[in-house]
C-alpha positions in Angstrom: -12.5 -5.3 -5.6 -14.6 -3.8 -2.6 -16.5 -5.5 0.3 -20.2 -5.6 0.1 -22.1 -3.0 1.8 -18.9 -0.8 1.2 -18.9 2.9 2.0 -17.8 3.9 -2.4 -20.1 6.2 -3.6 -21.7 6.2 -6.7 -19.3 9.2 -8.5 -16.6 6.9 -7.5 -18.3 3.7 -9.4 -18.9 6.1 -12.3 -15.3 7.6 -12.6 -14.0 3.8 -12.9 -16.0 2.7 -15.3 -15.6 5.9 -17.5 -11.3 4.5 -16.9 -12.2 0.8 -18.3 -12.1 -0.6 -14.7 -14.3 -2.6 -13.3 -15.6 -2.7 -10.2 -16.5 -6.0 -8.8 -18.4 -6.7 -5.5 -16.6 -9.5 -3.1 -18.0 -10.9 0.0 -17.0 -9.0 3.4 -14.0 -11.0 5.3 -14.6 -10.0 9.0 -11.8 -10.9 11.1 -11.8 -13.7 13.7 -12.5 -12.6 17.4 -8.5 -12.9 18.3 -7.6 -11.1 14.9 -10.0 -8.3 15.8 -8.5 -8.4 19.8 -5.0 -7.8 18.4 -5.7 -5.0 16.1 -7.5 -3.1 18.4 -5.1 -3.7 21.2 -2.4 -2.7 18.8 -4.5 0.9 17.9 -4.9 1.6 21.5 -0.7 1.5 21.8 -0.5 3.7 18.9 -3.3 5.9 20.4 -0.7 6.1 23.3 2.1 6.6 21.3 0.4 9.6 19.9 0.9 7.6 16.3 -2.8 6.4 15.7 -3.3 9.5 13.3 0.1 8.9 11.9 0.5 5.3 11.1 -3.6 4.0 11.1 -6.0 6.5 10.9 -8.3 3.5 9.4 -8.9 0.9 11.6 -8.1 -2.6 9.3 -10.9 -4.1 7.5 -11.2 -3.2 3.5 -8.2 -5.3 3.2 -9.4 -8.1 4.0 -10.9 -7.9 0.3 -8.0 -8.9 -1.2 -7.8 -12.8 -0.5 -10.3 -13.0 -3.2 -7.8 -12.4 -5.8 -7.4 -15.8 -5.2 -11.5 -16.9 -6.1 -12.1 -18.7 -9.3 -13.0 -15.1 -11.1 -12.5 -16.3 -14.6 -8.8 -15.3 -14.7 -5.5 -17.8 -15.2 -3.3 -15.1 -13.0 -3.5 -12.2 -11.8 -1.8 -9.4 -10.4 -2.8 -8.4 -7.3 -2.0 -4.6 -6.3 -3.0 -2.2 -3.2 -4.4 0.8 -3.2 -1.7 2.8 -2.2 1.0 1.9 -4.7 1.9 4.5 -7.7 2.0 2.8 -11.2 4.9 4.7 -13.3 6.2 2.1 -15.8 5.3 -1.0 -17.7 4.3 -3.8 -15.7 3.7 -7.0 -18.3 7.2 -8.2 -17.2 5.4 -9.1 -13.8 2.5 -11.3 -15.8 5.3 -12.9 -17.0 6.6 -14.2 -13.4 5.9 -17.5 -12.1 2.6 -17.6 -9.5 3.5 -16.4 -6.8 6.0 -14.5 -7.1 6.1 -11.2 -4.6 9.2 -9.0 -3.2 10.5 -9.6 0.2 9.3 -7.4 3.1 11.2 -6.5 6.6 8.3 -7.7 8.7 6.2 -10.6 7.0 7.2 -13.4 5.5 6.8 -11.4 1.6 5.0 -8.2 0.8 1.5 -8.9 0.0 0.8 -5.5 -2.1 2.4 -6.5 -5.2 1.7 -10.6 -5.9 1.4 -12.6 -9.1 -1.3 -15.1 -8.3 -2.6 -17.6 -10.0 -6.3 -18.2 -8.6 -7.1 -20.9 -6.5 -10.5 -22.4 -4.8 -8.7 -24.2 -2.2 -6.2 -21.4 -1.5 -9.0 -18.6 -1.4 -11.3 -21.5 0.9 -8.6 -21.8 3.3 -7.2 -18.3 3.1 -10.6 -17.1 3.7 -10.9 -19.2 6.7 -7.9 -18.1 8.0 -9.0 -14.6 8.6 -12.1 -15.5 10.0 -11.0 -18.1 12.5 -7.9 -17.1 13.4 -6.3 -18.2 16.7 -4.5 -16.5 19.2 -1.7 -19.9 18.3 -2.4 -18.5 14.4 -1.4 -15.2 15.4 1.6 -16.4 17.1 2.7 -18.9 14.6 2.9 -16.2 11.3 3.7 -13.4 13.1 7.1 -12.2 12.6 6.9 -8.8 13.4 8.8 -7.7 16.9 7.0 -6.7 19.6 5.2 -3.3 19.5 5.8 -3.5 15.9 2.8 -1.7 13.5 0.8 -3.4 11.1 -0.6 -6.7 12.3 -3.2 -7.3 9.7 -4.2 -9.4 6.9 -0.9 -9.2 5.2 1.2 -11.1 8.2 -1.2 -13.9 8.4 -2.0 -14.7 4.8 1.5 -14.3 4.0 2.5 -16.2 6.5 0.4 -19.0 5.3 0.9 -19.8 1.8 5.0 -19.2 2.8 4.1 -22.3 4.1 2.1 -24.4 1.3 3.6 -22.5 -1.2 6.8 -21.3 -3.0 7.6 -17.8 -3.4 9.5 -16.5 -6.0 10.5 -13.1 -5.0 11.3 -10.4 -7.1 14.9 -9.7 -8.4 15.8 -6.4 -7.2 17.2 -3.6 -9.3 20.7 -3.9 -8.1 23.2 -6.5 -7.9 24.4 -4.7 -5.0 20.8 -5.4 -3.2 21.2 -9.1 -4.0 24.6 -9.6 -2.5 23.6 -7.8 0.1 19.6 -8.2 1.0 19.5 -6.7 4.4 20.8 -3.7 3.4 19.0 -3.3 0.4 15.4 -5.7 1.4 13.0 -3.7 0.0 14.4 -1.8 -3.0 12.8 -3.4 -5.8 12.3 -2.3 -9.6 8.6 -3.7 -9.2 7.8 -3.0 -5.7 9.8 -0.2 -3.8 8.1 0.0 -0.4 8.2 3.1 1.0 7.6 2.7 4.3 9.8 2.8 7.8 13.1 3.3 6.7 12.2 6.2 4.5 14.4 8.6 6.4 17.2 5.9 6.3 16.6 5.6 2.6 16.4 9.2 2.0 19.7 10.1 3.4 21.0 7.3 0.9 22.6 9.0 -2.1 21.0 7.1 -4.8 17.9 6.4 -3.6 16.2 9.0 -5.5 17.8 7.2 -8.5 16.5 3.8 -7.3 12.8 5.7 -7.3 13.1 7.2 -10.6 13.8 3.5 -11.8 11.2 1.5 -10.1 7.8 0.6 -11.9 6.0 0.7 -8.6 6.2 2.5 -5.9 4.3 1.0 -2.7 3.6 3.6 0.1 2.8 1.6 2.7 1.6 1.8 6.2 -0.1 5.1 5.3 3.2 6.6 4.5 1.2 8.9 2.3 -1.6 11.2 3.1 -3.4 11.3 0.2 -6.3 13.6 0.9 -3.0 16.4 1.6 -1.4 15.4 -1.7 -4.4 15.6 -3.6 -5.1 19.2 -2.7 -1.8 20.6 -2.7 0.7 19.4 -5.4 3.6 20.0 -3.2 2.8 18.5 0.3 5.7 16.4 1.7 3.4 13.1 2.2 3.6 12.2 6.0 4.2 14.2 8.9 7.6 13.3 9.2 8.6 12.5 6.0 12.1 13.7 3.9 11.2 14.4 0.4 13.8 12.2 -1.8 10.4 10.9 -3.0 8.7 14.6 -3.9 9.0 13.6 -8.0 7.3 10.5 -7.0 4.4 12.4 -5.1 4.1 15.1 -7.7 3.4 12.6 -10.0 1.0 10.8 -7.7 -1.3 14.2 -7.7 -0.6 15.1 -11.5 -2.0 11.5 -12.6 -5.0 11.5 -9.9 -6.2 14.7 -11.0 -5.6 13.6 -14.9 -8.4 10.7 -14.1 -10.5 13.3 -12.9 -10.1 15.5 -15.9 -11.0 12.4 -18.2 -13.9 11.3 -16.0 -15.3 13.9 -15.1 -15.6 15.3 -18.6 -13.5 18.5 -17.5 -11.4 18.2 -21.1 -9.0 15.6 -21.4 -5.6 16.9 -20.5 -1.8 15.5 -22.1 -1.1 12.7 -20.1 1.4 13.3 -17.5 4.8 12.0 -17.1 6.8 11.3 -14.4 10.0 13.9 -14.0 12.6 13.1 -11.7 14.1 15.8 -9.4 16.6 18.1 -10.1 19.4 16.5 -8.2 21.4 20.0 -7.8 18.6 22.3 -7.4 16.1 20.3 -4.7 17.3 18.3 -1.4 14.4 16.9 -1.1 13.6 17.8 2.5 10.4 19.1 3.9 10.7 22.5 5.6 9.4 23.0 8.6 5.9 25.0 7.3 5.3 21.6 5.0 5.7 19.1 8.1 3.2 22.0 10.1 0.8 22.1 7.1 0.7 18.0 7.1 0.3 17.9 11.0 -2.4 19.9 11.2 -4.3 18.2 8.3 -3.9 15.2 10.2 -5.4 16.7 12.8 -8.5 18.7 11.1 -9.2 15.1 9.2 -8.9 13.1 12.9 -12.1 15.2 13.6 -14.5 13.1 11.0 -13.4 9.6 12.1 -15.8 7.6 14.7 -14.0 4.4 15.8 -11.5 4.5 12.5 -14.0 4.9 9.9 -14.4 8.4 7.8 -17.4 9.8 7.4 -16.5 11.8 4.0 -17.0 10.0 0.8 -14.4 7.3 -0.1 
């Protein structure tokens, strides 16, 4: 799904069609006046923090797209994924999961970048609504996240909202271990592992790599990943300050982007790549110095192109 009058060029709209995926248009969802007030107030403190380039180079906006997974679009579910999640297993056990069904998050009241939906005019209507006429009492009401906290966006008020009206099945975890204890292990699921701000708490975990090579999805949110770095060098340690317990997972994040290219672009189609875990004895895991440098000053050389939050290059 993209907004109307979005930025994707036309190469882009021909490589997914050449992948069997379609590309459907969706009405733009601007944010209400006191949505818009908090995400910008929230940029300037990161801008201040010196994390704006870290944590939200992208002002919000394109999300907003995704309440209408929930428009009558011809489907009986549907499962609704971001953009920055890596696919690396079988996901029709999740079709099979009882609308809606999502994993918990640490922040919101679930994570809305994995969900099994079932669509719905009057939840898309008043979801819709939601986003566009949100109060400063809205805000207040399904925020959960502590002060100063990143990411106030579409996620915390929409799942906020159907926490409310509806009932969420969340997502057994991998580990029996995770559901005895859930605040330990919140995020770790087989079907959405979130990489996002306890990475370098995770990573000094001993079997978290394990937990990675298991999970179907891995979810880097926040713009834990910089994908424009990963897509040019095989290697790059994903964000600035990133460990690298999750190198196998961003290998394999470049080696399957660049297979889609192969096949679209008509470069030869390639063997398909598969995931391979990391050598547990041979790797740590841990960016060196150079690799964190090399990240940095990407950041900082793509910083250059954006004019209030939005790129200039092609999408």
């Amino acid at each position: 799904m993209v907004p109307t009058k979005s930025r994707l060029s036309d190469s882009w709209r021909r490589r997914f069609v050449a992948l069997g995926i379609k590309v459907v248009e969706v009405p733009l969802v601007p944010p209400s006046t006191s949505l818009l007030k908090a995400m910008v107030s929230e940029r300037r403190d990161l801008e201040k923090q010196g994390l704006l380039e870290v944590l939200q180079p992208l002002s919000y906006g394109g999300a907003f797209a995704k309440v209408h997974a929930w428009d009558q679009l011809g489907y009986e579910k549907v499962l609704l994924l971001d953009g920055d999640v890596l696919v690396k297993g079988d996901l029709s056990g999740l079709l099979k999961q009882r609308p809606v069904s999502a994993s918990k998050d640490l922040a919101d009241a679930f994570n809305y970048g994995v969900v099994v939906l079932a669509p719905d005019a009057a939840i898309h209507g008043d979801l819709v609504n939601l986003l566009t006429n949100a109060t400063e009492e809205d805000l207040r009401r399904y925020n959960r996240r502590k002060a100063n906290a990143v990411g106030l966006c579409d996620q915390t008020l929409v799942a906020g909202r159907l926490a409310e009206s509806q009932k969420i099945n969340f997502l057994e975890d991998m580990r029996k271990s995770s559901r005895q204890n859930p605040a330990k292990w919140l995020m770790s699921t087989e079907y959405n592992l979130v990489v996002s701000y306890r990475a370098k708490e995770r990573c000094d975990l001993p079997g978290e790599r394990k937990r990675v090579d298991k999970a179907r999805i891995i979810h880097f949110a926040n713009n834990w990943l910089n994908f424009e770095t990963l897509a040019k060098d095989r290697d790059s340690p994903g964000r600035i300050d990133s460990p690298r317990c999750y190198k196998a997972a961003f290998r394999y994040w470049h080696d399957v982007y660049h297979h889609a290219l192969n096949l679209t672009d008509r470069r030869g189609a390639t063997a398909e790549p598969a995931y391979a875990p990391l050598d547990f004895e041979a790797d740590d895991g841990l960016a060196t110095p150079e690799e964190v440098q090399a990240v940095f000053l990407d950041f900082q050389s793509r910083s250059k192109s954006f004019d209030k939050g939005v790129p200039e290059q092609e999408l």
